[in-house]
N, C-alpha and C positions, 0 to 999 in steps of 0.2 A: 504493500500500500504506500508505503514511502515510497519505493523508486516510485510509483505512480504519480503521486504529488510531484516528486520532484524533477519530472520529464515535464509532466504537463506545466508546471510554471515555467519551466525553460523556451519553452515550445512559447507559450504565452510571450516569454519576454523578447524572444528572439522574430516575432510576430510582427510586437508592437514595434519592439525596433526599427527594422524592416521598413515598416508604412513611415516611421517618423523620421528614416532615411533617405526612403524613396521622397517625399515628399517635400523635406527643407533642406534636407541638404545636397542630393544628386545633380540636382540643377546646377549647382555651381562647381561643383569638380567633375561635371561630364568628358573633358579632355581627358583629364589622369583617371579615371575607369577605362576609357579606351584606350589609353597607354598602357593599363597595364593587364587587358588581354591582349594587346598586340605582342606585350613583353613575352607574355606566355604562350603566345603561337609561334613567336622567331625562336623561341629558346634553344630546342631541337636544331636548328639551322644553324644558329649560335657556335654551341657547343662543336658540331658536327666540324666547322670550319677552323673552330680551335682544335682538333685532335689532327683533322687529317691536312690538313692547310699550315698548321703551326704558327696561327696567326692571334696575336694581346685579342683582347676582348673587344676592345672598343673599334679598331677594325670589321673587327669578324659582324661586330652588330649594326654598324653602318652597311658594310655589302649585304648582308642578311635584308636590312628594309630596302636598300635599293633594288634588290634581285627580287623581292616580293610585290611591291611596286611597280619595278617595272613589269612583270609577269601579268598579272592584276591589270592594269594599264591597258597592255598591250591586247590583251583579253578582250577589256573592252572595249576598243578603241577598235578592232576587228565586229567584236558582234553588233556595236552601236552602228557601224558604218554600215552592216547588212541588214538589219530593222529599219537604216532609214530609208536606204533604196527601196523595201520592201513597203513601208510607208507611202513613200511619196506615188509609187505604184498604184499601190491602195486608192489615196487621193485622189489619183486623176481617173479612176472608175467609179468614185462615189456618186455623179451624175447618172450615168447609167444605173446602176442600182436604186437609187432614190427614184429614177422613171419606170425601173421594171418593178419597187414596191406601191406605187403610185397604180401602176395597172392591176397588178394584180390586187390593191385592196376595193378597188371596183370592181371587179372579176367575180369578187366573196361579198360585195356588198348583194351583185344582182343573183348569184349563189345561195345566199342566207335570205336575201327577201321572198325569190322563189320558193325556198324550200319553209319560209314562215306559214307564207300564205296556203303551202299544201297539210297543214297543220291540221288536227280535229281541233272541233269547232271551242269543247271544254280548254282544251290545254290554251288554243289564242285567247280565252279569257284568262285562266292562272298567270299569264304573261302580261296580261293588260293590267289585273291589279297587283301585280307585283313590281310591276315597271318603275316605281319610286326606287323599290330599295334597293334591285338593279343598278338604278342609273345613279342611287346614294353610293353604292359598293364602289363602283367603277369613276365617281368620283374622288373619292378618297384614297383608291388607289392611286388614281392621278397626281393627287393631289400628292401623298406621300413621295411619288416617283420625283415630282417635283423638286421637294423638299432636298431629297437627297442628291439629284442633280446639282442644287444648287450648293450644297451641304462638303459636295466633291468638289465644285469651281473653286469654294472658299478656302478650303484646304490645298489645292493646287496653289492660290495667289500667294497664298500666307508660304506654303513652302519655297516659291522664284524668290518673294520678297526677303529670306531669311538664308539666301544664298551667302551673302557675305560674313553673315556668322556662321554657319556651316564652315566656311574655307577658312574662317579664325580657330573652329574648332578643330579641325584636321590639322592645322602649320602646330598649333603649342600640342595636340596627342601625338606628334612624330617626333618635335623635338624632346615632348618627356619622356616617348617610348625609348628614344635612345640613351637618356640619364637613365631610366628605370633599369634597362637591359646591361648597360656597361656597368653602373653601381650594383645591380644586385647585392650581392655578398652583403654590401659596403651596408644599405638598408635593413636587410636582414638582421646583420649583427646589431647596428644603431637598437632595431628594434627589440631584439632580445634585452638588449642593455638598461632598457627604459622600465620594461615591463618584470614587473615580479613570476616570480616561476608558482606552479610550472605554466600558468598562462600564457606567457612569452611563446612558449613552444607549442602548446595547444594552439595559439592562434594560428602561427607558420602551419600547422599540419594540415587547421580546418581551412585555409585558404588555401595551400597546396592541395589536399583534395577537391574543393571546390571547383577551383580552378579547373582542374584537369574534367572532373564529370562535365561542366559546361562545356570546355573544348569539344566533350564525346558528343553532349548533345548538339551543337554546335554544326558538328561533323553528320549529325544524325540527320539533323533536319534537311542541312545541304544535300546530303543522300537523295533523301526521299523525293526532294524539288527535283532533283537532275534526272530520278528517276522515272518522272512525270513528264517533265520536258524533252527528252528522247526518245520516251515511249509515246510521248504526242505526236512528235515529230518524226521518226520512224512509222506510226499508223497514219498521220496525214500523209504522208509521202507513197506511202502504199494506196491508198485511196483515191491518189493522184488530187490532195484539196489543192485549193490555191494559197499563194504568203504562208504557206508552213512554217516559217522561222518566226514572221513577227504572231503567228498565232498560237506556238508553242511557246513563247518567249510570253507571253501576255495570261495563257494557261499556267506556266511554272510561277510567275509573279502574284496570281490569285491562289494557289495553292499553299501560296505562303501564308496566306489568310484564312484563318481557321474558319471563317464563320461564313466563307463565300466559297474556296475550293475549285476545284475546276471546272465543276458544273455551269458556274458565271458563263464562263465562252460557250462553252459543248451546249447549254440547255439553250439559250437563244439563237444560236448557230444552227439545233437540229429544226425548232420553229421556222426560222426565216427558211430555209432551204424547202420544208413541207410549204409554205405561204407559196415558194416559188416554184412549186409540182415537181423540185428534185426530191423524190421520196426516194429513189433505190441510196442517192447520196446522204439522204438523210438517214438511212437504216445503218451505212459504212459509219456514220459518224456516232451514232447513239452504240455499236458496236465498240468503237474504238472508246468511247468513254466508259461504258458498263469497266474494260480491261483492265482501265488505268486504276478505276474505283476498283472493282476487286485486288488489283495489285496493291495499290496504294492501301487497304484496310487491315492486309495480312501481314504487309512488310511493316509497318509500322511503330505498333509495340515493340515487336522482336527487335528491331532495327538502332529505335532509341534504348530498348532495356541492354542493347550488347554495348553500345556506347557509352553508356553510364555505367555499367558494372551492377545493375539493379536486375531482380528477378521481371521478365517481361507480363506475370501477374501483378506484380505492385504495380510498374509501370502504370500500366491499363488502368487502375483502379485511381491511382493519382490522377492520371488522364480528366477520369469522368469525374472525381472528386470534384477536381479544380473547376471541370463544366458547369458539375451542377452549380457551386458557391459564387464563382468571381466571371460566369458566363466564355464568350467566347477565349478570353484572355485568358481561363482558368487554363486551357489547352497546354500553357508555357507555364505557367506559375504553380500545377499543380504539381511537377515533374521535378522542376525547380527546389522546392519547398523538399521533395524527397531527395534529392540531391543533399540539401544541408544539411538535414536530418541525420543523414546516412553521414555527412562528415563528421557532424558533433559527435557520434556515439563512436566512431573508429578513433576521435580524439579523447574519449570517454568522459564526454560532459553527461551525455545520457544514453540513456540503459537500451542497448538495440538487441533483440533477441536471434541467439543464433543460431546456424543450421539452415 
């Protein structure tokens, strides 16, 4: 009963923490958080160039961010150039498409009035006085659709606008990633020296672990997206669709969003194509989505539970945890939250059961 108390007040504190970190104080040292998972992703790279290169630290971590950067860069400075052509493609057929949706919704208007008027005579009445809450429904859709239209423009402005602190925050998380990464030791030790034991070394462990399970997840998610994105794009290209790169590319980026997924492109994609009497392309494409979804459901637990070193049952359960409580977000926080967890008790602040 005591370890129980005293899990659950840790769990409590390290909760509220948490919120009263994320909340006042994250804002302001968002640089040095991304410095020092940057620190933690070159480490490896780091190291590697000091053993087999025989090169001080502070070299070795300098080419480390340049080779990573530039890679990174190069990457995208390749894939941005073929989404744009594929773009601008796009663009100059959206006239045609807006004339071929323009016929065809007169096509379904004299379709659906035909097929009103062949209606019995009860059911044209169930429609007549139902017709308010119809055209109440369909408003509010609208209206919602609106909202969130508008909901995205805003969030677009406010991100152009917030461009130049973006690029203040990237110049100070590169220059402290490289203090962070060439001092290591040097902070380490400061740190121990400050802190009373054995907290001192409990903390280095539970951020050492932390650390690394993040990387996994990290690693996890990247997985999973790419796995999406060339299984889009390998099945569109089989399919023979059209812009396969900027539509795979637009699939992996909603995929990352837990609450929208890939369905976003595939479910209006397979609509618009039925509106436009491509049905046998519409059957390829609702095919190639069902795959991704069953892929994407099966690999998933498994995939993040190998990457954090967690059983893929807790996983799953943190998963839906986190859904049910903190909604879409909970997807990443609930996983997260098992993560620490799993650090504190290998640091032995609290009691994790074993086996």
């Amino acid at each position: 009963m005591k370890h129980l108390i005293k899990n659950l007040f840790v769990i409590l504190i390290i909760v509220s923490g948490t919120y009263l970190f994320y909340r006042y104080i994250l804002p302001y040292i968002v640089p040095f958080v991304i410095a020092g998972v940057l620190t933690v992703f070159i480490e490896p790279l780091v190291r590697l160039l000091q053993s087999k290169a025989k090169l001080p630290r502070a070299p070795a971590v300098i080419i480390s961010l340049i080779l990573i950067i530039g890679l990174t860069g190069t990457l995208l400075t390749l894939f941005v150039a073929r989404l744009v052509a594929e773009l601008i493609e796009f663009s100059s057929s959206l006239p045609m498409y807006t004339e071929m949706l323009a016929k065809n919704i007169v096509h379904l208007r004299a379709t659906a009035e035909s097929f009103y008027f062949s209606l019995p005579v009860s059911l044209l009445e169930f429609i007549a006085n139902n017709m308010g809450t119809i055209e109440k429904n369909i408003g509010a859709y609208l209206t919602q659709l609106q909202a969130f239209t508008k909901e995205m423009l805003n969030q677009f402005i406010i991100l152009v606008s917030s461009v130049p602190g973006i690029l203040v925050i990237i110049f100070v998380s590169l220059i402290a990633t490289f203090f962070m990464a060439k001092d290591r030791r040097v902070i380490i030790g400061f740190w121990l020296r400050i802190m009373p034991e054995p907290w001192g070394s409990k903390t280095i462990q539970v951020l050492k672990d932390v650390s690394a399970a993040l990387f996994g997840y990290a690693r996890a998610q990247l997985i999973l997206i790419s796995i999406t994105f060339f299984n889009s794009l390998i099945g569109l290209a089989i399919i023979d669709a059209p812009y396969i790169l900027l539509m795979a590319a637009m699939i992996g980026v909603f995929d990352l969003i837990p609450v929208l997924g890939p369905g976003t492109i595939y479910i209006p994609w397979i609509i618009w194509e039925i509106i436009n009497n491509n049905v046998v392309f519409a059957v390829k494409l609702g095919v190639v989505y069902i795959i991704i979804v069953i892929i994407r459901q099966v690999l998933e637990a498994k995939v993040v539970a190998n990457a954090m070193g967690l059983h893929p049952l807790a996983t799953l359960i943190s998963i839906y945890v986190g859904l049910q409580i903190f909604g879409p977000l909970g997807l990443v926080l609930g996983p997260l939250f098992l993560i620490g967890l799993k650090a504190l008790a290998k640091a032995g602040i609290v009691d994790w059961p074993s086996g």
